[in-house]
N, C-alpha and C positions, 0 to 999 in steps of 0.2 A: 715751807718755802716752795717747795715741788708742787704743789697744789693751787699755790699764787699765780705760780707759770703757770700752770695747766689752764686756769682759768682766765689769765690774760691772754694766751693764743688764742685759744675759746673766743673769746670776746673780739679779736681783731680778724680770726678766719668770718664769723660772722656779722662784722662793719664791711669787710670784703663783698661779702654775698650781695649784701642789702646797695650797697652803692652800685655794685653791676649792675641790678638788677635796675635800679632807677635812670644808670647810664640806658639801657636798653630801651628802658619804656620812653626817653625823651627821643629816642633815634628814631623809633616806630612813630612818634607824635610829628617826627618831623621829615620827613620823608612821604613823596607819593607813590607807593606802590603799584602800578600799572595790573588790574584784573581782567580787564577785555580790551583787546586788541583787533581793531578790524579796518579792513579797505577798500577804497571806492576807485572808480574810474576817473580823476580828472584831466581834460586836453591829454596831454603827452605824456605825464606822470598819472602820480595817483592822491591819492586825501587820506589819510592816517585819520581815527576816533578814538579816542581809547580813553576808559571808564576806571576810575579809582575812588575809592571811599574815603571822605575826607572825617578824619576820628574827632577830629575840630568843628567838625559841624555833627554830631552824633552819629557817622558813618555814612552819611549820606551820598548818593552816588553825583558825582563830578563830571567835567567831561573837558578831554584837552584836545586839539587837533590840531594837523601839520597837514601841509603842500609840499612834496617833491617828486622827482622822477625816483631816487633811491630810497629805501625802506630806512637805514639809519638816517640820512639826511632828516627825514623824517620825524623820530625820536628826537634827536640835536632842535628841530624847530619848537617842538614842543618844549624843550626844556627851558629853551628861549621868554615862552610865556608861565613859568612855572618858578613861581620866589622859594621853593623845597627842589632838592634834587626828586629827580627818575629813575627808579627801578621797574625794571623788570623780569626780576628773577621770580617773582613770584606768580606771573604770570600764569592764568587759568583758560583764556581762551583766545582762540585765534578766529576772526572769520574774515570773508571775502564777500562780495557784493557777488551778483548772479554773473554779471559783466565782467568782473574781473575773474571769475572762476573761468569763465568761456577760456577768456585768452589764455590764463596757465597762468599757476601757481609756484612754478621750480622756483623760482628767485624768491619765494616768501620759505618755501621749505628748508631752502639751502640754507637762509639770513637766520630764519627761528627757528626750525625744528628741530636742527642740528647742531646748536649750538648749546654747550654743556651746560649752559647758568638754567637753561628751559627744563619742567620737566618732563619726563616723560606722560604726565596723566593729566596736558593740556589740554583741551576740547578742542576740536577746529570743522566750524560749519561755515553751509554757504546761507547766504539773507537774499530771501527774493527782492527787496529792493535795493534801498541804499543801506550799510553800515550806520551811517549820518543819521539816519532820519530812525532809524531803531536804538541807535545810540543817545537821540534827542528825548524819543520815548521814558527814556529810564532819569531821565536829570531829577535831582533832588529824592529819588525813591531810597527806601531803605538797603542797603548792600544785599539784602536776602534777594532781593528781586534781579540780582546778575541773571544772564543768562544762562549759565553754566550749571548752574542751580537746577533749571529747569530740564535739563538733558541729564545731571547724574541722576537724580531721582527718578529717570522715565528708564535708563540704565539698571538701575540696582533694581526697579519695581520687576524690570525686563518686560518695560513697556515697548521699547525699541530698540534695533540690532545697536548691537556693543562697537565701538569706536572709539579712540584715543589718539594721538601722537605716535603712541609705539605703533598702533596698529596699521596706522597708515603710512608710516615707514617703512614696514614691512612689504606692506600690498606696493607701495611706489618702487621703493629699490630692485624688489622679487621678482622672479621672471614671472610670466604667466598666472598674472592677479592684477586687478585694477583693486584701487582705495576707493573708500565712501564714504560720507560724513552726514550728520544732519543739517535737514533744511529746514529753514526759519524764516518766519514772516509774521507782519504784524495783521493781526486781524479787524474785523471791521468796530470792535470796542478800542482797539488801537493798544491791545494785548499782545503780546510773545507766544507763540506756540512754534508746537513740531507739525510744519505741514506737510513732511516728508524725508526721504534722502538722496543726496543727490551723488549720483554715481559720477566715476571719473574715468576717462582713458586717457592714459598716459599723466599728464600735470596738466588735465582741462576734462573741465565738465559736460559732462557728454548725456547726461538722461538723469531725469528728477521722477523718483517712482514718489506718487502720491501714499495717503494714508492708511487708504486698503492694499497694495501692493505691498507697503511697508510692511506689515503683519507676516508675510507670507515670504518676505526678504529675511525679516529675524529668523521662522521658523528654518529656514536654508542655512542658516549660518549654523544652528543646531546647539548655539551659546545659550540664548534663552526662550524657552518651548513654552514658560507660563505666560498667561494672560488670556486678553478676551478672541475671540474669533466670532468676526458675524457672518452668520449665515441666511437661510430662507425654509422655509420649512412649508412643505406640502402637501395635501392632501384631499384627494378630486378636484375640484375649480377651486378649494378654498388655498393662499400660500400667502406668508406672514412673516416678517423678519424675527427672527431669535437670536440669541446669544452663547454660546458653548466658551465656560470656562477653563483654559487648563490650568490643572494645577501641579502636573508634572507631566514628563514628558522622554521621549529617548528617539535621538537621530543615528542613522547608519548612513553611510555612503560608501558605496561601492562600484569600480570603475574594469572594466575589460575593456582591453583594446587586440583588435585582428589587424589583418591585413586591410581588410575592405571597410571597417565601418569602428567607430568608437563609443561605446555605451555607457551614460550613468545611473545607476539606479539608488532612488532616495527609498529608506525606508522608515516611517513613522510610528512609534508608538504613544498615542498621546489619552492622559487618561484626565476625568475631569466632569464638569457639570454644565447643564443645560438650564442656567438659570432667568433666562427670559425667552418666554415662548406661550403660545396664543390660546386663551381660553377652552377653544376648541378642540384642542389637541392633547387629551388627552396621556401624560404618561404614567398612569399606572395599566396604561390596557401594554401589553411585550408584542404586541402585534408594531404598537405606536412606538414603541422605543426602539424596536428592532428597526423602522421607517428613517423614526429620524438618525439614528447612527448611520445607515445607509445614505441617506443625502445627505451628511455631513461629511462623512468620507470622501462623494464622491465632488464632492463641490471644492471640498480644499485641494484635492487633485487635481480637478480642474484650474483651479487658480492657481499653482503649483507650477502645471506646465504651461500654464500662459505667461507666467513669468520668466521662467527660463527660457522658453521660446524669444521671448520679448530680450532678454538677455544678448542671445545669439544675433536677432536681427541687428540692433543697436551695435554692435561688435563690442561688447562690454561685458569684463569677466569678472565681478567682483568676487565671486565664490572659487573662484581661483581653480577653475576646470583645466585650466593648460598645463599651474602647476602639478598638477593631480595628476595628468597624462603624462607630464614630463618623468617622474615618476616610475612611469611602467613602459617608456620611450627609449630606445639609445639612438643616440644621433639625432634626440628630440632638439625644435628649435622656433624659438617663441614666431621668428618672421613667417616661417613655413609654414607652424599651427595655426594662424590665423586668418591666414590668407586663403588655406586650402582644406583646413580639416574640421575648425572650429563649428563651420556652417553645416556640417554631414553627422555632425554628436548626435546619438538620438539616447533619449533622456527616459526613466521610466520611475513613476511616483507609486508609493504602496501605502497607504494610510490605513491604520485600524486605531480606531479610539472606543476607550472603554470610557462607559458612563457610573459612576460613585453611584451608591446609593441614595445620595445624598441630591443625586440630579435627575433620580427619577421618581423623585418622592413631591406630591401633591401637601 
């Protein structure tokens, strides 16, 4: 009899399981999930896009949009033309048009970023055009083609500097540190790519470093040091573009400050291969290897402090130099640093890279 019970509980804990389980899968079938979220400049408000996978059509990407001055009005419009509710708790990215980046974004951070149902490992770029018209891009393509997709992968490869939600809450709220996110544009096949990042001061975007800047903005951040670096490689009249892979890497920063002047110095260890570069250039001769290490060094140096440089002009800290002095300051103060000290930092790069065997082998 005891064994009858056992096996009728049995039987009804798992009719239990099975009907949740189904209860779920109709809720998922019926519901639109909101994946990209982005916004445009319109008159006096703004134009909400936002991209969700409809599982009714094999995933395929959707596209719903709203008109208002307020970011919820907004969503409520949208759901106006939507016969499934809206979520969006599962939200994965956030972006803003170039225009709407200029003016400020505090009223988008405060409405989503801050808000508990979001997570913390949302994406948020700016789009050199319209949201609209990169969001039009994507109708009917398979969900794998989100844009999101195409920034964690360039993320995890540490194709380019690391950013998220947490991180640019960080750098916004922080004293002395600007946030940055990637920038995006469609290209002339009318393709998604990273054609940069675009810096911010304060909650407005203030400088878009392009592609090759970009490189040399990861390597400062000192989160991810692999990948490719191009360089030029020389020798009497002949010079030729090449390519130095790293395949690891190690950043130091370290900061003095005096009375009269404040100092950063970066130091480099990045080790790796040289695996495009010009028939003529021999590297198995050590005269030619010992060459190109030396203009390799001296060249990502040079780009190094032309970025920083370019940093300071712009008055924009994303590498968070003020916090860094606030640090080793009393009675430091973000209005004071910037106005009087930030412009007299003088900056000092050291690069040594070691070449594998594997990069100076013919």
């Amino acid at each position: 009899m005891n064994r009858m019970k056992c096996l009728l509980w049995l039987l009804i804990i798992a009719l239990f399981i099975v009907l949740a389980g189904c209860s779920n899968a109709v809720v998922v079938d019926h519901i639109r999930s909101l994946a990209v979220l982005g916004f445009d400049k319109q008159g006096s408000g703004y134009k909400a896009s936002a991209l969700y996978a409809d599982y009714e059509d094999k995933g395929r990407i959707k596209l719903l949009q709203g008109e208002a001055k307020r970011t919820r009005v907004m969503i409520k419009e949208m759901a106006f033309q939507s016969a499934q509710p809206i979520q969006i708790e599962k939200l994965k990215m956030l972006a803003f048009s170039k225009e709407v980046a200029a003016e400020g974004v505090k009223t988008f951070i405060k409405t989503f970023c801050r808000d508990p149902i979001i997570s913390f490992y949302v994406t948020l770029a700016v789009v050199d055009d319209s949201v609209a018209s990169l969001a039009t891009s994507l109708l009917g393509k398979d969900s794998k083609e989100f844009p999101y997709h195409l920034i964690d992968q360039n993320m995890k490869q540490e194709m380019i500097p690391h950013s998220t939600v947490s991180s640019v809450l960080f750098d916004f709220y922080g004293l002395g540190r600007d946030f940055s996110v990637p920038y995006l544009k469609l290209n002339d096949k009318k393709q998604i790519e990273i054609a940069g990042y675009a810096i911010f001061k304060g909650d407005r975007l203030k400088l878009i470093l392009n592609q090759e800047e970009m490189v040399y903005y990861k390597l400062l951040q000192g989160h991810a040091l692999r990948g490719d670096i191009p360089f030029e490689i020389r020798k009497d009249a002949k010079h030729s573009p090449a390519v130095f892979n790293t395949t690891s890497g190690k950043m130091k920063r370290k900061i003095s400050t005096g009375h009269s002047e404040t100092k950063v110095a970066y130091s480099f260890k990045l080790k790796g291969m040289v695996n495009e570069y010009p028939d003529w250039f021999s590297l198995n001769k050590e005269e030619n290897t010992k060459s190109l290490a030396d203009q390799l060094e001296k060249q990502v140096q040079s780009h190094i402090l032309a970025l920083l440089h370019k940093f300071v002009k712009e008055g924009v800290d994303p590498l968070g130099i003020g916090d860094l002095t606030r640090s080793r300051q009393r009675g430091w103060t973000e209005q004071k640093f910037y106005a009087t000290e930030y412009d007299n930092v003088q900056f000092d790069v050291h690069i040594h890279v070691l070449l594998t065997k594997a990069g100076i082998a013919e």
